[in-house]
N, C-alpha and C positions, 0 to 999 in steps of 0.2 A: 222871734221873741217880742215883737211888735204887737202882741193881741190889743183885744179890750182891755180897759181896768178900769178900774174906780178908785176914787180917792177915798180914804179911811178918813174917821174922825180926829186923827192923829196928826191926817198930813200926810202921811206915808203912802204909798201909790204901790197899789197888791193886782195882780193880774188876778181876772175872774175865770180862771181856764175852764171852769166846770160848774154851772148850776148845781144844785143841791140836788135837786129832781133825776139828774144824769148819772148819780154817784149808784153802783149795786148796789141798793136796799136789801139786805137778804135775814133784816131781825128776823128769829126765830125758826130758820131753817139748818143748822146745825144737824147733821147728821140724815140730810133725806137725801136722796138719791143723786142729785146734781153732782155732790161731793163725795158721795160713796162712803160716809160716814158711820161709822156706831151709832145707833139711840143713846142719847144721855138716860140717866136710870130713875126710874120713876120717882122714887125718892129722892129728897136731896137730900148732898151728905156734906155734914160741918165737921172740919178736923176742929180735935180739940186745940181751944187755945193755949198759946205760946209765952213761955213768961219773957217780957221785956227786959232789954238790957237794962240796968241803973243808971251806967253812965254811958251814953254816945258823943262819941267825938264830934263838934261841928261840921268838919271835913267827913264825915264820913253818909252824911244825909244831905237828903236833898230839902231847897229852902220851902214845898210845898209840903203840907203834911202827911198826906198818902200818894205819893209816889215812889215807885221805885223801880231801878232800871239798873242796863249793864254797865257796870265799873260804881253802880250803888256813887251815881251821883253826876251834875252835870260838868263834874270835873274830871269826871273818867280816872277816880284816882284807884280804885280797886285795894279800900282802903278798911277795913273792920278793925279797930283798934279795942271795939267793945264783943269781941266774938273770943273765948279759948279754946283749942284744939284740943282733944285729949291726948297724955302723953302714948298710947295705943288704942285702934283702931281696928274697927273689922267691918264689912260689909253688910248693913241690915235689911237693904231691898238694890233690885234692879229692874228695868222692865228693857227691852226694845227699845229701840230707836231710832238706827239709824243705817240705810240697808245702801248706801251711794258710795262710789268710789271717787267721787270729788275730792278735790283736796283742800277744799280749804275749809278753816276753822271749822267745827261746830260748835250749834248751838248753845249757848249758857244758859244753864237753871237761872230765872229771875222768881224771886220768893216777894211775895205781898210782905207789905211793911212791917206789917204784925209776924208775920215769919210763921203763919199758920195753915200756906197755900204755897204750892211750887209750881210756878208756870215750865213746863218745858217744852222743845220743838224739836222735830226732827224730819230728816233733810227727805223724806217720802211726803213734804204735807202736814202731816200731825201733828196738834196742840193738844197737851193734855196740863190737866192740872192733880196735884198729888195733895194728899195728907202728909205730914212728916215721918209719919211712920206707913207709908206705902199706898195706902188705899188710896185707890184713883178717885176723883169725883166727878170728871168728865173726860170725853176724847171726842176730840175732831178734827174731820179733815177735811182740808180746804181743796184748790184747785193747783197747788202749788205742787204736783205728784211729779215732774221730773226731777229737780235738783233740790226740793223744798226749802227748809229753813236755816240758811247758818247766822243771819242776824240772830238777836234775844228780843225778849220784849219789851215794851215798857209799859208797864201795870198803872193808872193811874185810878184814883177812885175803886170805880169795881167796873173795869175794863182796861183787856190788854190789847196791844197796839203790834205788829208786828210785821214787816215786810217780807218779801218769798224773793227766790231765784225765779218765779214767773215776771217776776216784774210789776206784781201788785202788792196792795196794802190791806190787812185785816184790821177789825178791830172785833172784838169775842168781848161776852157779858163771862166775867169771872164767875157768876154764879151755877150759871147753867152751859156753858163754853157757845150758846149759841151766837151765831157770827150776826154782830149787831147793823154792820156796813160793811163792802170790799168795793175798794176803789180800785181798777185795773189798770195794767201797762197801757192801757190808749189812751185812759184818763189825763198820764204823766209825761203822756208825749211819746210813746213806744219804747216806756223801758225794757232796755234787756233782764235786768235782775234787780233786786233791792236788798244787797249782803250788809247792809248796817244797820246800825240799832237804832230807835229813833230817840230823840231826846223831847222831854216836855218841859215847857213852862208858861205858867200865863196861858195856858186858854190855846196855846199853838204845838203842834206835833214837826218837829225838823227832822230830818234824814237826806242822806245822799243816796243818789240812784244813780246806776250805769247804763251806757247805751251801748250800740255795736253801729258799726258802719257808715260814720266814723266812731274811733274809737274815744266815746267822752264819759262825761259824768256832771250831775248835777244837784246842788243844792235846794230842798224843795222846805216850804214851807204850808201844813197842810190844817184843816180845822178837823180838830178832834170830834168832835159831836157828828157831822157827815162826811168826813170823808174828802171834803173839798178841797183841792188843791188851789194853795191862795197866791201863789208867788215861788219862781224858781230862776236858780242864776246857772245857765250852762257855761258857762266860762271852762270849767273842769274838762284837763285831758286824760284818757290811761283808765277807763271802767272804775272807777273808785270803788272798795271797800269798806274802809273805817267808818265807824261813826262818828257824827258830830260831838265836840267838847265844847260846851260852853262856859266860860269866865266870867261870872255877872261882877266880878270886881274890876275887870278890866272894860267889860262892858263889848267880849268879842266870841264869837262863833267860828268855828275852825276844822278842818278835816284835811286826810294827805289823799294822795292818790299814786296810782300806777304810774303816772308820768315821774314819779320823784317829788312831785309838787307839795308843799303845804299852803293850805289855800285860807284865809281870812277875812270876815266882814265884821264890820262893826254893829252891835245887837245892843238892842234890839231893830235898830233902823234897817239893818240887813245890807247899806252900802260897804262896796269892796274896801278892803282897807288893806291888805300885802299879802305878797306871796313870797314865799323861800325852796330853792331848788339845792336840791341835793344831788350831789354828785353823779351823773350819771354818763358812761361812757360808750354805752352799749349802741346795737343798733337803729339807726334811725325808722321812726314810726309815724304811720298815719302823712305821709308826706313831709316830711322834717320835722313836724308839727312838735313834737317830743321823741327823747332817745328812752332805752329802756337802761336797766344795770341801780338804778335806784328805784326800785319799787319803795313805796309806801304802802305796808297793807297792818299797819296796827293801828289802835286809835291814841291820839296825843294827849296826855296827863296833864293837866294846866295846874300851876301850884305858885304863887306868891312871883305873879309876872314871869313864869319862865314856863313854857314847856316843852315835854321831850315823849322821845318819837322815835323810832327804830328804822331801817332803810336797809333794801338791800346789798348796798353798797357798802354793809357792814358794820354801819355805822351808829351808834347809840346819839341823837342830838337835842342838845340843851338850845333852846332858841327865847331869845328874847321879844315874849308879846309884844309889846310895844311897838316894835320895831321893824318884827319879823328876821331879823339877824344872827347868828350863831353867837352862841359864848363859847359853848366848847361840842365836843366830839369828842368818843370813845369806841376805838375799835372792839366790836365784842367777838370776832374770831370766825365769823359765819354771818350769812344773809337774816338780818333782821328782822321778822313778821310778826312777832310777841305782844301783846299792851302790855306796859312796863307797871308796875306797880308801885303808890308813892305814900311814903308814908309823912305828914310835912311836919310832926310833932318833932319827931329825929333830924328832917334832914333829907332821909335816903329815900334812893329810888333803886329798885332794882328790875332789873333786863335780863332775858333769856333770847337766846339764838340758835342758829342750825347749830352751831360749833357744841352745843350741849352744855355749856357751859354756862349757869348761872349767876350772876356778878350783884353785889350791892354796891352803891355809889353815891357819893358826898353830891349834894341837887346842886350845890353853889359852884364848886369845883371840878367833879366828874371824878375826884381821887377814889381809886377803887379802895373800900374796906376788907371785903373779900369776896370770894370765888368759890364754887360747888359744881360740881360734875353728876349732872344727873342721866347721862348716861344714852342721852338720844335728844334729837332736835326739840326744841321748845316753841311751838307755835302760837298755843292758847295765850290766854290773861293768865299774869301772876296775879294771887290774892297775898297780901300782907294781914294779917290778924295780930291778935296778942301774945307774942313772943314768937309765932312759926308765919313761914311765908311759905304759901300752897303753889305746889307747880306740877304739871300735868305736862308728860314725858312722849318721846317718839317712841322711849322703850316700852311703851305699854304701862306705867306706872304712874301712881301720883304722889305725889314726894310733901314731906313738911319737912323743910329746913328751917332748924335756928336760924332767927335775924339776926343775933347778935355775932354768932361765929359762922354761917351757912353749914355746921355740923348736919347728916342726917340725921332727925327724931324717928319718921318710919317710911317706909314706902310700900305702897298695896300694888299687887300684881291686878292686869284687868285682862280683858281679849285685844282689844286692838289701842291706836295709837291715841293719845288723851288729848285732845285741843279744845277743847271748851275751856271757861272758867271754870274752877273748883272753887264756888261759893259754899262760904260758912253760916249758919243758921243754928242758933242756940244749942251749940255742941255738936252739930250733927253736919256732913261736908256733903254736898250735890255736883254732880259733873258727867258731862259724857265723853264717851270715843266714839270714835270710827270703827265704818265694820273693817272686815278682816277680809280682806282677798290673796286671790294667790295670780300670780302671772301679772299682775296688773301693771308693773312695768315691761314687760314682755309682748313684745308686736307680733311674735311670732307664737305664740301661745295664747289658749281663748280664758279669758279672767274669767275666772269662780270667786262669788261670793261664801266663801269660807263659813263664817259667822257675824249676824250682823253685830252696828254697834252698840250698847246698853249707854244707859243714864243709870249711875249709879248713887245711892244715899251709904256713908258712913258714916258709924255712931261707936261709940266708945265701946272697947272692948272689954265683952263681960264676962 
């Protein structure tokens, strides 16, 4: 970690790991042969526009004016206080998506600001972008064909940004999906995957990346315009997942990982500032280095100096930014992988777990309000909207419960298990599953791809 660098106008000292010249240039190839892609269509197609909410919650946008990313904001609070669910619901389109038997998360619908574009990804490679009411406007596919995409993207201006389980980084023109730069796993130092979402601000793209052999991960800080990886901290043990959460009131940057770890720098300067380790009792790994039994694999909610984060070790935790120290802990009954949903106008935050078991909780206290049974493991993001909180089931279902009581309002049947976010978009819900196999826990038996898994849009039932 000793390369070159140079020093900013700032002050701050940025590794130059990669000329600009170095980075794959590949504008305007979107769909030739390299990537085995579709021709975009010779036309261009504009979904029609989107009527804008009247009122948007602060917390619920991000402080730049066209961007938008997953958990809809760099607080990762996965929060729409200005979106209403109808009280019935039916399915108005689906397409493909998703053909791997991976297990973790997929990808989340990210919707352009204006809510008149849906970015989605799926774990084969493919980025497609929708109309609201179905019509595709582009599809592409990248290099990313074994484990593809379970990060989301983040859309900035009129370009998505979006990391692969290859181990590289995209960035696509929204307009035409062609891929404008891909910056590769050698670029970042031989990453093995890139399963997190990246966060923007100011002019820099953040995301964690995993490595193999040892088992680590690392913070990278990259230039939006080419691609340029500017600066990276491997400190990080345990392959990290989550995405980074940024606090610009606290003035801190944050991500957990496989070790049990929650890892912190102070942001913008990017020096270390604390870590908190979560209870882990399990096997020792990587040469002591870290035990397993606390995974970290959601991303952490930052809300008025405190955030909270789910663990395997069962645990739902409240940790104080500042500090990096716990205020409290809530057993939620099962291994914890969820991003927790926070709504800060109330108060609550609620948490989903393997236990199935849905919980809202007092942010200050951790007093439970109440409890919902949806009926299968809870891995995705919860969405909180206006009056229903969105959850996407092991049982194949996506659920709106009341916030106020966790009553069920409806739940749609789908084909396979729901881990994406169920993002809300002017009436209308987006989200994917997994496909559907059979034998797949079975060693003794050869796995069939059953059916893969769709992304699906609901819109009000007519």
């Amino acid at each position: 970690m000793d390369s070159s660098s140079d020093q900013r106008a700032d002050g701050h000292t940025r590794r130059r790991l990669l000329q600009a010249a170095g980075v794959t240039a590949t504008a305007g190839i979107a769909g030739c042969a390299e990537f085995g892609g579709e021709p975009n269509p010779e036309a261009e197609i504009d979904c029609d526009p989107v009527e804008p909410a009247a009122d948007v919650s602060e917390y619920a946008t991000h402080p730049n004016d066209d961007v938008s990313m997953f958990g809809r904001g760099l607080r990762r609070l996965n929060y729409y206080p200005d979106e209403s669910i109808p009280e019935a619901v039916e399915v108005n389109w689906a397409t493909q998506k998703n053909f791997v038997g991976h297990t973790a998360a997929k990808s989340s619908p990210v919707p352009t600001r204006e809510g008149d574009t849906i970015v989605i990804a799926g774990d084969s490679g493919r980025v497609e972008a929708y109309c609201p009411d179905g019509q595709k406007k582009w599809s592409t596919q990248t290099s990313a064909t074994k484990l593809g995409f379970h990060g989301s993207p983040a859309i900035v201006d009129d370009t998505a940004y979006i990391g692969g389980y290859d181990g590289d980084l995209y960035a696509l023109d929204m307009d035409s999906g062609e891929i404008v730069w891909h910056t590769t796993s050698r670029d970042f130092e031989g990453t093995l995957a890139i399963g997190s979402s990246p966060a923007y601000y100011e002019g820099s793209l953040y995301l964690i990346a995993e490595y193999g052999s040892p088992s680590t991960g690392a913070l990278w800080e990259v230039d939006p315009e080419t691609g340029e990886p500017l600066w990276s901290d491997r400190r990080i043990w345990g392959q990290p997942h989550p995405s980074p959460t940024i606090d610009l009131d606290l003035g801190l940057i944050m991500a957990g990982s496989n070790d049990g770890v929650v890892y912190c720098w102070n942001f913008p300067s990017l020096d270390f500032r604390w870590e908190f380790q979560a209870e882990a009792n399990g096997e020792e790994r990587e040469g002591g280095a870290f035990r397993s039994g606390a995974e970290i694999k959601g991303t952490v909610a930052a809300h008025d100096g405190r955030g909270y984060v789910g663990s395997w070790d069962q645990q739902l935790y409240c940790l104080d930014l500042e500090e990096g120290t716990e205020e409290w802990s809530v057993d939620t009954g099962g291994s914890n992988m969820s991003n927790p949903a926070l709504d800060p106008d109330e108060g609550v935050v609620y948490t989903g777990s393997d236990s199935g078991i849905v919980r809202a909780l007092d942010t200050v206290t951790g007093d439970e309000l109440w409890s919902a049974d949806v009926n299968g493991r809870v891995v995705g993001a919860l969405s909180a909207t206006a009056g229903k909180l969105l959850v996407g089931s092991y049982d194949s279902h996506v659920y709106a419960l009341d916030r106020e009581t966790g009553e069920r309002c409806w739940r749609v049947p789908n084909r396979g298990r729901v881990t994406s976010a169920p993002v809300p978009v002017d009436g209308r819900v987006y989200y994917a599953e997994r496909a559907v196999f059979s034998n797949y826990y079975d060693d003794d038996e050869e796995t069939v791809l059953e059916e893969p898994g769709h992304a699906y849009c609901l819109r009000e039932a007519q």
